[in-house]
C-alpha positions, 0 to 999 in steps of 0.5 A: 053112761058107760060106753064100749069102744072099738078104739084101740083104747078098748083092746088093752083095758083086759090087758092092763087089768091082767098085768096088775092081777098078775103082778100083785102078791098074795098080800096085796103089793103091787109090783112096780115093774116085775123084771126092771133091775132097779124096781124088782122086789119092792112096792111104792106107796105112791105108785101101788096108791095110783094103781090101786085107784086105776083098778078100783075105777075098773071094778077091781074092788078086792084087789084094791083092798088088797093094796090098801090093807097092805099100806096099812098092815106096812104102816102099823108095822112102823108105828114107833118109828112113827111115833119117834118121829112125830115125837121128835118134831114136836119137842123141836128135834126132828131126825134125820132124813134117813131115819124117815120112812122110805118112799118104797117097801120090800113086797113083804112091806119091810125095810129094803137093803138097797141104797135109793132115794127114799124119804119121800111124802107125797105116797103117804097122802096118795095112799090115804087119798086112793083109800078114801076115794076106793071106799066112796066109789064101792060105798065100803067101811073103811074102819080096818085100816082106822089106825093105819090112817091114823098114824100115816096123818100123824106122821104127815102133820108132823113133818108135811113143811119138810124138804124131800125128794120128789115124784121122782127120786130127785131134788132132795132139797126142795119142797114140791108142790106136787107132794105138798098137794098130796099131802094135802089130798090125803088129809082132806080125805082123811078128814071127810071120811072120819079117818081123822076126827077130833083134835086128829081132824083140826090139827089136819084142816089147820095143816091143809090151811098152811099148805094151800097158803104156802102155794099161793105164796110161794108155788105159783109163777105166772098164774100156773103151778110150779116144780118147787116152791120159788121157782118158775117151772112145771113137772108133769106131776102137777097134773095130778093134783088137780086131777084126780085128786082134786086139791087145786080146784078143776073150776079154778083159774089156777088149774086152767094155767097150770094145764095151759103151761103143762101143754106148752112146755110139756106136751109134744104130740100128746106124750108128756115129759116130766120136765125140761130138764130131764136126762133120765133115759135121754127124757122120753114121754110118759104115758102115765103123765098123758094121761094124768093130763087127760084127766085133768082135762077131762075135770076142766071139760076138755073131753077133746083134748082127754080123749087125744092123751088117752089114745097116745098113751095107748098107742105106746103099747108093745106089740103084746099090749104091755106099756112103759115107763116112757118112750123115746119118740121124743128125747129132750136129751137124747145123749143120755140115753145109753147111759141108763140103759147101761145102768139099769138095761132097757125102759121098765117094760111093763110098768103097772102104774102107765096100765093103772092110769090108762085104766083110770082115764078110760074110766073117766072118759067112759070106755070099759 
């Protein structure tokens, strides 16, 4: 049963929806953070994938589709380059890496001129993942956006083993279990709802085989999830993939220990860090992570703990209901701090996809 609450959850629910319509082009971009020297101008598929679902679970249907034909109008944009990659990986000679596309666009979904660290997978799985999930929840045809999903699957088969940046711009050379779960979430999506269909849809289920057969092999330590493939640590990121995208199974052993070491190494006072050794901004704890934690959470029948993540990222709120990227309530490294803020200026303030997954959490817990 959906429920109102007079928490202070409640009173930024209006505000979150008002930012992220504020901050959407006429064309269905979602800004990142509208003011934030380094994000201003360009949309992240995974980020606009995340706030688009956040909006979506809040009754937000046509904003959502607003995102989701950008996505698609974005990818069919590029379908030779797709092509020439997915070609290219499949006579043995893939391109190089900065011949992949980026992980973001200009908002008018092209090519940016800035330098970034863009070859990124994990936004391709989300966006097919978010789009399926969107059109189940407000029982939508999803045929306009068929080709687009296409090419985003095609583009995935070929290339999903190959090392990229992670979640967050870093880490190049490594392949994250993070993105591999989304990947591996938007080809299940795909497969489920018809996107991918025929030799389309084997080639993805043999694809989601190899993936969950690489974690089990190599992207577990200690019964949890871990950053990378062969290492032993965690990153917030890993949340998510157990919920609300659901490729590690909530009921399973495996989500029950990655939850358990995101809350021992992650977790101080309900605000959760991306990782031990974060120096971005001195390290500060993200909303967003709050309450991707709380979700999964939430998916493992801890409706306790989900409700204490939900209120801790509500209380990081500016005194006009905007949330942040992080704060700094508790730094791992609070010598780095300064740096950044000389780099860039202050914490990206408001940060649309903290507003989306408030928005997301509430609606599991119930809260409209």
């Amino acid at each position: 049963m959906t429920t109102i609450s007079s928490s202070p959850v409640s009173a930024l629910l209006a505000t979150s929806l008002d930012i992220i319509s504020l901050h959407q082009q006429p064309n269905g971009a979602y800004a990142a953070s509208p003011e934030f020297s380094a994000y201003r101008g360009y949309c992240w598929f995974r980020d606009g994938a995340f706030i688009a679902d956040g909006a979506s679970s809040a009754g937000e249907i046509e904003s959502a589709s607003a995102f989701f034909g950008w996505c698609a109008a974005t990818i069919e944009r590029y379908a030779g380059t797709i092509e020439m990659i997915v070609d290219a990986a499949a006579e043995g000679t893939p391109v190089a890496t900065e011949h992949m596309l980026p992980a973001r666009f200009t908002m008018d979904g092209h090519l940016g001129g800035d330098d970034w660290w863009d070859f990124q997978l994990d936004g391709y799985g989300t966006w097919l993942w978010a789009a399926v999930q969107h059109a189940n929840r407000h029982d939508l045809d999803l045929t306009e956006w068929r080709r687009a999903a296409e090419l985003t699957v095609d583009y995935l088969l070929s290339s999903w083993a190959r090392p990229c940046y992670d979640w967050w711009e870093e880490h190049q050379e490594q392949v994250h279990v993070s993105t591999l779960g989304c990947v591996g979430a938007g080809l299940q999506a795909a497969i489920d709802s018809g996107l991918a269909d025929g030799d389309r849809a084997v080639a993805a289920s043999n694809v989601i085989t190899e993936i969950r057969a690489l974690i089990d092999e190599r992207g577990i330590s200690d019964g949890h999830l871990v950053k990378w493939l062969d290492s032993s640590d965690v990153d917030g990121s890993l949340a998510a993939i157990i919920a609300p995208m659901g490729f590690i199974p909530p009921d399973s052993a495996l989500a029950i220990s990655t939850i358990a070491a995101l809350d021992d190494q992650l977790s101080f006072n309900g605000g959760v860090h991306r990782y031990l050794a974060d120096v971005f901004y001195g390290g500060g704890q993200w909303p967003l992570l709050s309450c991707f934690l709380g979700l999964a959470k939430a998916a493992v029948g801890d409706g306790a703990g989900a409700r204490a993540l939900l209120e801790w990222a509500a209380s990081t709120a500016t005194s006009d209901g905007m949330l942040p990227e992080q704060v700094d309530r508790h730094l791992l490294f609070p010598e780095h701090r300064d740096e950044w803020i000389t780099r860039w200026g202050t914490v990206a303030t408001p940060l649309l996809w903290s507003h989306a997954m408030l928005l997301r959490l509430a609606a599991e817990m119930g809260e409209q």
